[in-house]
C-alpha positions in Angstrom: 0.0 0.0 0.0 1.5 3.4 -1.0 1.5 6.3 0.4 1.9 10.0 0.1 3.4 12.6 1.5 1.4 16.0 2.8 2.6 19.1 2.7 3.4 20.4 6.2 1.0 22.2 7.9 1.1 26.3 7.1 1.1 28.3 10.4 -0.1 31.7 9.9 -1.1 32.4 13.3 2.3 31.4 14.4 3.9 33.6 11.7 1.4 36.5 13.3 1.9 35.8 16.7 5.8 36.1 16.0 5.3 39.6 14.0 3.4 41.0 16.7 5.7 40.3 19.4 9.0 41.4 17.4 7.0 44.6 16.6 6.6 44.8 20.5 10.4 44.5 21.1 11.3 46.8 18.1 8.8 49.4 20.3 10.6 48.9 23.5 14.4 48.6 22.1 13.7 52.3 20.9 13.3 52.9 24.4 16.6 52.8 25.1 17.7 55.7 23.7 15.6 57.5 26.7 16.4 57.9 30.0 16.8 56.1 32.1 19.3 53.8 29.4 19.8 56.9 27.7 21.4 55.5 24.8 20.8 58.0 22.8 23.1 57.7 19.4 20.3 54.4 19.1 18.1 56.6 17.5 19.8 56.5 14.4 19.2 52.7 13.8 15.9 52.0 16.0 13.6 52.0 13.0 15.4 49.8 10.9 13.6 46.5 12.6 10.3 47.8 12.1 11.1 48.9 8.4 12.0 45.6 8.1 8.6 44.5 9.5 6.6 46.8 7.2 8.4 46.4 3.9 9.8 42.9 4.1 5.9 41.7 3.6 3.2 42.6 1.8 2.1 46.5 2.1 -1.1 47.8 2.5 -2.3 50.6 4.7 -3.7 48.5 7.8 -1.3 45.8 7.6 1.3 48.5 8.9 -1.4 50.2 11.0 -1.4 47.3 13.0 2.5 46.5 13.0 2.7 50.6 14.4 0.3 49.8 16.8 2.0 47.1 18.3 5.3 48.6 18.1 4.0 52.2 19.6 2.2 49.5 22.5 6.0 48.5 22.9 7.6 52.3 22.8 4.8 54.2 25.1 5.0 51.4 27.5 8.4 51.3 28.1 9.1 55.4 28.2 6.3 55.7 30.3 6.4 52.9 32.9 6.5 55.3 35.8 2.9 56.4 35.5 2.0 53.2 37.1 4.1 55.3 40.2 0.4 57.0 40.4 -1.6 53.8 41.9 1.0 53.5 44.2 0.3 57.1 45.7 -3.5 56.6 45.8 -3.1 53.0 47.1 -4.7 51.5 43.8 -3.7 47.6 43.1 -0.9 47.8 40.4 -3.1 45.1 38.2 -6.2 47.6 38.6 -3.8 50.6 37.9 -2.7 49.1 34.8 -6.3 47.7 33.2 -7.8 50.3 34.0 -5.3 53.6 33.6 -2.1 53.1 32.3 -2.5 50.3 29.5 -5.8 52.6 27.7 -3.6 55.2 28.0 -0.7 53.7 26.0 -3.2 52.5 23.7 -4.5 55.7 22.7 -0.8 57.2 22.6 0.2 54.4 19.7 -2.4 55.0 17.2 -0.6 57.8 16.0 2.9 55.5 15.4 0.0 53.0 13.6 -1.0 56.2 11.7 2.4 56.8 10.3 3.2 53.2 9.6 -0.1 53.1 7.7 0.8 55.7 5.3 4.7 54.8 5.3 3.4 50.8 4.2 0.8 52.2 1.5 1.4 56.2 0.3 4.8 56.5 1.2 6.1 52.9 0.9 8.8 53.0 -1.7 8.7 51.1 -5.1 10.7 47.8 -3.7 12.0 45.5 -7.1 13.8 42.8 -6.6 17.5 43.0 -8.5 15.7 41.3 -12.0 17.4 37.9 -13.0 18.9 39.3 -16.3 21.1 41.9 -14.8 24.3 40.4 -15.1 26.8 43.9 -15.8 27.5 46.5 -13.4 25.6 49.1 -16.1 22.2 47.3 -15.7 22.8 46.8 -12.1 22.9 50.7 -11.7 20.3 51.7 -13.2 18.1 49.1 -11.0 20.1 51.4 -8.1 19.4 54.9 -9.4 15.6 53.9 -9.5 15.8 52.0 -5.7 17.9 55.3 -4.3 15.0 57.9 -5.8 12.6 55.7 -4.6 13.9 55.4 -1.2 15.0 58.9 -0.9 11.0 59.9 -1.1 9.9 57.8 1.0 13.1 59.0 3.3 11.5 63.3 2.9 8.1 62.0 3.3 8.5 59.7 6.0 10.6 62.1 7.9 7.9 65.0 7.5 5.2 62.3 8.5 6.9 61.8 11.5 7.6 65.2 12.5 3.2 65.6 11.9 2.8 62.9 14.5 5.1 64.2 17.1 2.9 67.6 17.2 -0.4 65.9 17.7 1.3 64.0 20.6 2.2 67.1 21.7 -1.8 69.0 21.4 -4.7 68.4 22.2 -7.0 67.0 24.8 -4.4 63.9 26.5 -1.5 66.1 25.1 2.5 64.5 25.9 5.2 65.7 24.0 8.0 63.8 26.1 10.5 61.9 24.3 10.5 62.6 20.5 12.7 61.0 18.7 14.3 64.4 17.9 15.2 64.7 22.0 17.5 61.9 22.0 19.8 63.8 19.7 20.4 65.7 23.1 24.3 64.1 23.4 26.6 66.3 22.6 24.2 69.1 22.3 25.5 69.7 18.6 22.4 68.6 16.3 19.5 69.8 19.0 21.0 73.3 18.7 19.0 73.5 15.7 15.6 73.7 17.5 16.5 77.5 17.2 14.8 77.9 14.5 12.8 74.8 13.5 11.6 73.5 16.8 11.9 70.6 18.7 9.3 68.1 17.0 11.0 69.1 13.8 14.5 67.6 15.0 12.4 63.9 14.2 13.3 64.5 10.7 16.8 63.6 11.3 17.0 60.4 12.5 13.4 59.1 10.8 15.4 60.4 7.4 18.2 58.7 8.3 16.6 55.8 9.3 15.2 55.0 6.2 18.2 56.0 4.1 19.8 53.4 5.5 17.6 50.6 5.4 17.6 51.1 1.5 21.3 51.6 1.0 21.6 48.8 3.0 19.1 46.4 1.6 20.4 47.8 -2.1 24.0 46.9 -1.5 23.4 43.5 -0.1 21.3 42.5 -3.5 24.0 43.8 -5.7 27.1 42.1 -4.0 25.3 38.7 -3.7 24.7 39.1 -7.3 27.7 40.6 -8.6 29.8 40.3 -6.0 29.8 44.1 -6.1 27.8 47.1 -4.5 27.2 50.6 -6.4 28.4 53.5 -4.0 25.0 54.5 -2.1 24.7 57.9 -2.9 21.9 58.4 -0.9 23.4 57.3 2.1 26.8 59.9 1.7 24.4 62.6 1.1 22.8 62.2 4.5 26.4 61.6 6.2 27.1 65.2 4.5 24.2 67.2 5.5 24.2 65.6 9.2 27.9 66.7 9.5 27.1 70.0 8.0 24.5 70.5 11.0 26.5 68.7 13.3 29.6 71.7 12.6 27.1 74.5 12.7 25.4 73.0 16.0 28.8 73.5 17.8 29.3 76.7 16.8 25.8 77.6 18.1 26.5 75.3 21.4 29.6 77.3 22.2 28.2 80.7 21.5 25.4 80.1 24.3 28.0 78.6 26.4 27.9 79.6 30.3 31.3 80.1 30.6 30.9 82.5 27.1 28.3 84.2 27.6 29.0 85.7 31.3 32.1 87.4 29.6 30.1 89.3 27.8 29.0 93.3 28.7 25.2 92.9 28.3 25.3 89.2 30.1 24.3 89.6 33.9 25.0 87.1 36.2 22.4 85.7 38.2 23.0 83.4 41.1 19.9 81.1 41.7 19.5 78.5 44.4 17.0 75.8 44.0 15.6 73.4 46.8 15.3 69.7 47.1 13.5 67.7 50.0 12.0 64.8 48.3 8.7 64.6 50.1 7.0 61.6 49.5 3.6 62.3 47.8 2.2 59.6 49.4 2.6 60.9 53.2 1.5 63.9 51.2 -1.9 63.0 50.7 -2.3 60.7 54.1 -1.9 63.8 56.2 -4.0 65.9 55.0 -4.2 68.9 52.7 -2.6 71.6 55.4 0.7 70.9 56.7 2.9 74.4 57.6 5.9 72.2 58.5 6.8 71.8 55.2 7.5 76.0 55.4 9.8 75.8 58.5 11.4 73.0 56.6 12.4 75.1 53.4 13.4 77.6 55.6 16.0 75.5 57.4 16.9 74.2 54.3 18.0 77.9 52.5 19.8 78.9 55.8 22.0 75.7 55.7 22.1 76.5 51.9 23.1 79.8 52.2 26.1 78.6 55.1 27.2 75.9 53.3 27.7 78.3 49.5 29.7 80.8 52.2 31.6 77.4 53.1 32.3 76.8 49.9 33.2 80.1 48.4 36.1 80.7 51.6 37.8 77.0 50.9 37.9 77.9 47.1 39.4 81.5 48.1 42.1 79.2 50.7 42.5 76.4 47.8 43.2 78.8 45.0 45.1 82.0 47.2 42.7 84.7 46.0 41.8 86.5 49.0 39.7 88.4 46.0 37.1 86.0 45.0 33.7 87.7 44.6 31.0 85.7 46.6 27.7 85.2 44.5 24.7 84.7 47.0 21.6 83.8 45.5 19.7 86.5 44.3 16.7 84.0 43.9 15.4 81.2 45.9 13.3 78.5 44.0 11.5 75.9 46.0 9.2 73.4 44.7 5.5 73.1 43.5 5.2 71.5 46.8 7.3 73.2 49.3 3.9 75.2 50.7 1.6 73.4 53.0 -1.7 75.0 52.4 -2.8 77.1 50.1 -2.7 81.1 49.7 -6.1 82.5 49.2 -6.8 86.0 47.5 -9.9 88.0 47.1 -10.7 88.5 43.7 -12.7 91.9 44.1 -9.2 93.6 45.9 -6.3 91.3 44.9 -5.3 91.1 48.3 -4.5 87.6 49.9 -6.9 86.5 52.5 -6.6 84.3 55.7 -7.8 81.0 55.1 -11.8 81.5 55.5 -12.1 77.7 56.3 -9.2 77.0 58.9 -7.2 78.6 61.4 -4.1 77.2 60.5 -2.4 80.2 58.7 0.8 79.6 56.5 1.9 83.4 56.5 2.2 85.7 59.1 2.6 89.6 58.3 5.9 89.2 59.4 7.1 86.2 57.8 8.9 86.5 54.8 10.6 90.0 56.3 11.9 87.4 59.2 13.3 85.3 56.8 15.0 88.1 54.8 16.4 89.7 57.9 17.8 85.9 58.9 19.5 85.5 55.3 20.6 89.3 56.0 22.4 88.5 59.1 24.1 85.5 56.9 25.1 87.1 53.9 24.3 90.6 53.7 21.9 90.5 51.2 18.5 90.4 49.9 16.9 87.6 47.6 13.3 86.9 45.7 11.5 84.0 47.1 10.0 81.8 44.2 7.3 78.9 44.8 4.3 76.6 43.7 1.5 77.5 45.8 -2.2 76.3 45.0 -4.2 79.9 45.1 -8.2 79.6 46.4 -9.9 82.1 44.8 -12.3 84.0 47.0 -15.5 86.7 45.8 -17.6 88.9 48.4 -21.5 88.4 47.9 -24.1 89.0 50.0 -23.8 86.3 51.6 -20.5 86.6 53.0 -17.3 85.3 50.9 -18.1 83.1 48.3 -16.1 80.2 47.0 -15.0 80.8 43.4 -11.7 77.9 42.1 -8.5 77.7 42.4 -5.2 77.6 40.3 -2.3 76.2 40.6 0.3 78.9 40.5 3.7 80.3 40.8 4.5 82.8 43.2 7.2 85.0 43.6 7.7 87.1 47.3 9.9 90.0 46.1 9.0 92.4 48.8 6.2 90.8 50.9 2.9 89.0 51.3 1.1 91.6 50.0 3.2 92.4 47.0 2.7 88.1 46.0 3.1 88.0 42.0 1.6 84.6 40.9 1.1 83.0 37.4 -1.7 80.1 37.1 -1.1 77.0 35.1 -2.2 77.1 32.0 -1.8 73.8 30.8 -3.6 71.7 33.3 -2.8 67.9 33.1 -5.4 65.0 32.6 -7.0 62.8 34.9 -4.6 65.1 37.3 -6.0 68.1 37.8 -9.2 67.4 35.5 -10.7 64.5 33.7 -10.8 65.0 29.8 -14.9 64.2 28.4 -15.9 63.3 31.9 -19.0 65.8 31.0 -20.5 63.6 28.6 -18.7 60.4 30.5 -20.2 60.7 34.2 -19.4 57.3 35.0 -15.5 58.0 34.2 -15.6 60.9 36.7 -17.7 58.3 39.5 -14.9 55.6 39.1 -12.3 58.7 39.5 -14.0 59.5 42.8 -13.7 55.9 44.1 -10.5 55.3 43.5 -9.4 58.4 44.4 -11.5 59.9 46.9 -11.1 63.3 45.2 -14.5 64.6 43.4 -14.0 65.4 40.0 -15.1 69.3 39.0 -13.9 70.3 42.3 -12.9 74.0 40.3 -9.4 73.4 39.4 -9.4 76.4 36.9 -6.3 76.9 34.1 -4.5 80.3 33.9 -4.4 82.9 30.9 -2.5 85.5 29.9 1.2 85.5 28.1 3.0 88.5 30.1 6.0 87.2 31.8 6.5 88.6 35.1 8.7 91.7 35.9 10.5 90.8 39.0 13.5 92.6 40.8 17.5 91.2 41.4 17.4 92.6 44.5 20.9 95.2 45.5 20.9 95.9 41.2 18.4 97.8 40.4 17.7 95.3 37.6 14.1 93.5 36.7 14.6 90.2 34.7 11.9 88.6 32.9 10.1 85.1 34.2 8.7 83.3 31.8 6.6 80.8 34.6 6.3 77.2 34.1 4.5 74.7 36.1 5.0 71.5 36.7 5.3 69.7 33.9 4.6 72.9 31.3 8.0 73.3 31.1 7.9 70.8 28.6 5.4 72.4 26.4 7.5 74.7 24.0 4.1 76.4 22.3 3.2 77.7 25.7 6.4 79.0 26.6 7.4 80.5 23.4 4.4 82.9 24.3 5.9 84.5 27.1 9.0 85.6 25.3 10.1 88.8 24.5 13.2 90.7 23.7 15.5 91.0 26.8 16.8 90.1 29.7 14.3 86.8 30.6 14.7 83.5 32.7 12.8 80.3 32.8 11.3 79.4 36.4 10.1 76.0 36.6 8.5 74.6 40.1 7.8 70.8 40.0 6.7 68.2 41.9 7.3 64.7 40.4 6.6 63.4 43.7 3.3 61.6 42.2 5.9 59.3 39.8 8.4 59.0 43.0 12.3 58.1 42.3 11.1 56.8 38.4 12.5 57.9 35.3 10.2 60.7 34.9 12.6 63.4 37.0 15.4 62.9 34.2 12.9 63.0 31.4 11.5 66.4 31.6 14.4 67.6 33.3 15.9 66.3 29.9 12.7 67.9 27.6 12.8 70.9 29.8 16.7 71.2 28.2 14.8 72.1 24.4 13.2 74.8 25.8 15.9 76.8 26.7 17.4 75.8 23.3 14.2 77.1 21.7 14.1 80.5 23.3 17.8 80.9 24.1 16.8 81.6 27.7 18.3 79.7 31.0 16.5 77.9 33.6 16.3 77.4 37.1 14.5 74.3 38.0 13.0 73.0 41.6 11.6 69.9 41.9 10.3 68.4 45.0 11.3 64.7 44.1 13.5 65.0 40.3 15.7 66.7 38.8 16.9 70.4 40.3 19.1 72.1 38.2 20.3 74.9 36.0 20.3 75.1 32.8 22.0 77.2 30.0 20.7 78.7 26.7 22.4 76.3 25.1 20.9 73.3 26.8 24.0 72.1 28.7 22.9 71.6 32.6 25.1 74.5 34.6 24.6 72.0 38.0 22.0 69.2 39.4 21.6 67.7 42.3 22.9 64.4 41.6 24.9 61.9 43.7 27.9 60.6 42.1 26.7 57.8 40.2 24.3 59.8 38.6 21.0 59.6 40.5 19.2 61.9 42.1 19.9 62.7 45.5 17.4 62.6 48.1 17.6 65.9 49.7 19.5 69.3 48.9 20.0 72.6 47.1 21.3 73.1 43.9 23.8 76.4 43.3 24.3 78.3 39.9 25.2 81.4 38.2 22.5 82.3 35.3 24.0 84.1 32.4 21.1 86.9 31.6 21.8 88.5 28.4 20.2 92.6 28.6 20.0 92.3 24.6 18.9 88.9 24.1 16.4 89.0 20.8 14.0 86.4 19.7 14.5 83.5 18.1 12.7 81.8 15.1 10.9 79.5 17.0 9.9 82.0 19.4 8.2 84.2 16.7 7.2 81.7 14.1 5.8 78.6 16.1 6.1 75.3 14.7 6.4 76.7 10.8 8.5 73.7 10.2 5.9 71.3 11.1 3.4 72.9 8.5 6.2 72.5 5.9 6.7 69.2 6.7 2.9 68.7 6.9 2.7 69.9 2.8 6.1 67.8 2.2 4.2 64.7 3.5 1.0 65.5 1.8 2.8 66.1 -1.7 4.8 63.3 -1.8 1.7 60.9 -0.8 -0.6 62.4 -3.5 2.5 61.5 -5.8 2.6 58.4 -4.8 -1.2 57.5 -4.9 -1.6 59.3 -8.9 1.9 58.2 -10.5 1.3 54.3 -12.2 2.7 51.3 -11.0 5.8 50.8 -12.9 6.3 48.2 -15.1 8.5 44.8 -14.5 11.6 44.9 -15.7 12.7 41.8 -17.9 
């Protein structure tokens, strides 16, 4: 009796299952070029896995939706894996945290990678022939190559301008997050970012997504023509992106240097401004078990800038002993900085006067009428000298009926104490953030805002307003004579360049940012805006001083390099202290293209994209080649 032999079983949902978890992997190895890994030169060759994903197999535009979904799934989950820090603050399961919260979240955040690779596997997916069978001579083989190089090449512009579109409707709109495009983790070396000048940040994507798939034709070109002919054609393509990068790369360091600290404050219009910035790392956790009023916290900032302020004199006396210069000029802070977080209950103004109020509600007052002069004439005592006291502070807004005093919002602000309690300037955040401070739809959603209240115990609507207005505040360097420019961010709105580009104008100008990334704990999410926060001083050529409760404190320069952070010596952030820096303040500093123009470069690459897809979708499909 015969027999015959059957084919062996075909396994497409094998083959699937194996596509959907490399895409996955491809997500979360691009990761790595963020902090915490911080491998940042990855960039240039993260893509080239999931190009291989999309173009090694059939195209079409859902087929890739899904593979960018996937790998998107793989990126956001990985970057942002300290947002599951939140359950643990409000004591939610981590299993609950995550169905409910974080992995939703995610979700949403990778349908626009699924966009692109939709479009980059159908529109933009470049004409990919096999090296035909005839081509024997070096001549044929070439013009095979000039036809794959053009056709790479457009799909190189439009993907790159694709990309760029992507990153700014991450970065607007109801869950807006523009952390971590791919264009920040060009940040080492500080040569290539310096470009965000003029362009912006989302605009730096174009570099690397460019790149990327340059180099995933060259090489894919070169390998068919040297198994063939034992030979590759020099991929032109590929040189021409080595010579523009360069070209940017030489230009960034002149830029770099010219904003330089150490440059700048040699020059006659530069003041220097010495800044101190507070750390405590109070654990948001005992935050929110104790209560909403705690006026330790104030005693505890002020312990913490007298031991500052001893410790700088310290410092300066043993570099004057160390070095023999019985000369050297001490710099005490001009400016103090704490954190969002630093106050323990909130300042309350009546908006018919302006005037701050006692707390209607409580007896527990945070501010005396003598406080902050105490404090001055203690530093006074220390130093000599004067300084502006800068702080997050939630502000309960407060309006006179005939009822009595009636309960209006509140913002989260700012405030600066350049005089006194009743001189307070404050600026509100604008730029509120979601599921935070307010829950996005929950008016047409009430059951999103119910589950809210359960797990959280906070009721949703409970008038957390967002600020207005684009006028930086004028405040005083106290002993000069001298106003300088704030241009306020809160929390995590230093991250948000369209915002703060608002608040520039030509002059002296610093950027103040008060944080508390106490809600995300000792996670990555300290180093990342601390490291997003970077661009905007890039953008707008100003510096900034930055206090965060648990993060990142530092200075930064206008050219993005970090002046000093508190960080212990391997790197981490310590748990408790001040850091110390000198601000270079430039009198004539002008405005930058960014700061006038916006994201222009993101239209441009919006039309780039759109023209080369309609190209795409009208031109015929090209004939095989014998």
């Amino acid at each position: 009796m015969s027999t015959t032999s059957r084919p062996a079983p075909r396994r497409p949902f094998l083959r699937r299952l194996l596509r959907a978890a490399a895409a996955l992997a491809c997500g979360a190895m691009t990761a790595l070029a963020f902090p915490p890994v911080d491998l940042g030169n990855l960039v240039w060759v993260a893509l080239l896995p999931l190009l291989c994903l999309l173009w090694l197999a059939p195209g079409g535009f859902w087929r890739g939706f899904r593979t960018g979904w996937l790998w998107g799934m793989g990126f956001f989950s990985a970057t942002c894996s300290w947002i599951v820090q939140v359950g643990y603050v409000f004591f939610i399961p981590l299993p609950v945290f995550i169905a409910l919260a974080f992995l939703p979240l995610m979700a949403f955040y990778a349908l626009l990678p699924a966009l692109w690779c939709g479009v980059m596997n159908s529109l933009l997916r470049p004409h990919i022939e096999p090296l035909p069978e005839g081509i024997r001579s070096r001549a044929e083989a070439a013009l095979w190559a000039r036809r794959d190089l053009l056709s790479t090449l457009r799909s190189a512009l439009g993907g790159g301008a694709l990309w760029v579109c992507i990153e700014w409707l991450r970065a607007h709109g109801t869950l807006a997050f523009s952390w971590n495009s791919l264009g920040t983790a060009l940040y080492s070396g500080l040569s290539l970012v310096q470009w965000a000048e003029f362009v912006g940040t989302a605009a730096l994507s174009f570099l690397p997504v460019a790149t990327n798939i340059i180099l995933w034709g060259a090489l894919r070109r070169s390998w068919l023509q040297y198994r063939r002919l034992g030979s590759a054609a020099a991929p032109w393509d590929f040189y021409g992106a080595v010579v523009v990068l360069f070209a940017l790369f030489a230009g960034g360091l002149f830029l770099s240097k010219a904003y330089a600290p150490g440059v700048m404050l040699r020059r006659e219009s530069v003041q220097p401004l010495p800044v101190l910035a507070l750390q405590e790392n109070i654990d948001q956790r005992e935050r929110i078990a104790s209560g909403g009023i705690d006026t330790s916290l104030y005693g505890r900032y002020l312990r913490a800038t007298h031991a500052a302020y001893l410790d700088i004199q310290r410092r300066t006396a043993q570099r004057a002993l160390q070095h023999r210069d019985v000369g050297l000029v001490q710099q005490l802070p001009l400016w103090v900085v704490w954190p969002e977080s630093a106050l323990g209950s909130a300042l309350h103004r009546d908006l018919a006067t302006g005037e701050l109020l006692p707390d209607p509600l409580s007896e527990q007052h945070l501010f005396g009428p003598d406080a902050l002069p105490r404090v001055r004439a203690d530093v006074r005592a220390i130093g000599g000298q004067d300084f502006v006291l800068f702080t997050g502070a939630d502000e309960v807004l407060w309006s006179p009926d005939e009822q009595g005093t009636r309960y209006v919002g509140m913002l989260n602000n700012m405030a600066v104490f350049p005089e006194g309690r009743s001189s307070a300037l404050t600026a509100a955040k604008q730029h509120l953030m979601p599921f935070g401070e307010y829950i996005p739809f929950v008016e047409n959603i009430r059951w999103l805002g119910d589950i809210y209240t359960q797990l959280t115990g906070t009721q949703v609507g409970a008038g957390i307003l967002p600020g207005s207005g684009t006028e930086p505040l004028a405040v005083p360097l106290p002993g000069t004579g001298e106003r300088v420019g704030v241009i306020p961010a809160v929390c995590y709105e230093d991250t948000v360049g369209d915002l703060l580009r608002r608040f520039a104008r030509p002059g002296a100008q610093v950027i103040v940012n008060v944080t508390n990334d106490a809600w995300f704990r000792g996670s990555a999410c300290g180093a990342q805006q601390a490291r997003n926060a970077a661009f905007r001083c890039i953008e707008l050529r100003r510096p900034m001083v930055r206090a965060a409760n648990m993060g990142h404190t530092c200075a930064i320069a206008p050219n993005g390099a970090v002046i000093d952070c508190l960080l212990k010596a391997d790197g981490s952030p310590k748990l408790a202290g001040y850091s110390y820096a000198v601000l270079p303040v430039d009198r004539r500093a002008g405005l930058t293209l960014y700061a006038l123009a916006g994201d222009w470069a993101v239209l441009l690459c919006a039309l780039l994209a759109a023209a080369l897809a309609a190209r795409r979708r009208t031109t015929p499909p090209r004939p095989p080649q014998p």
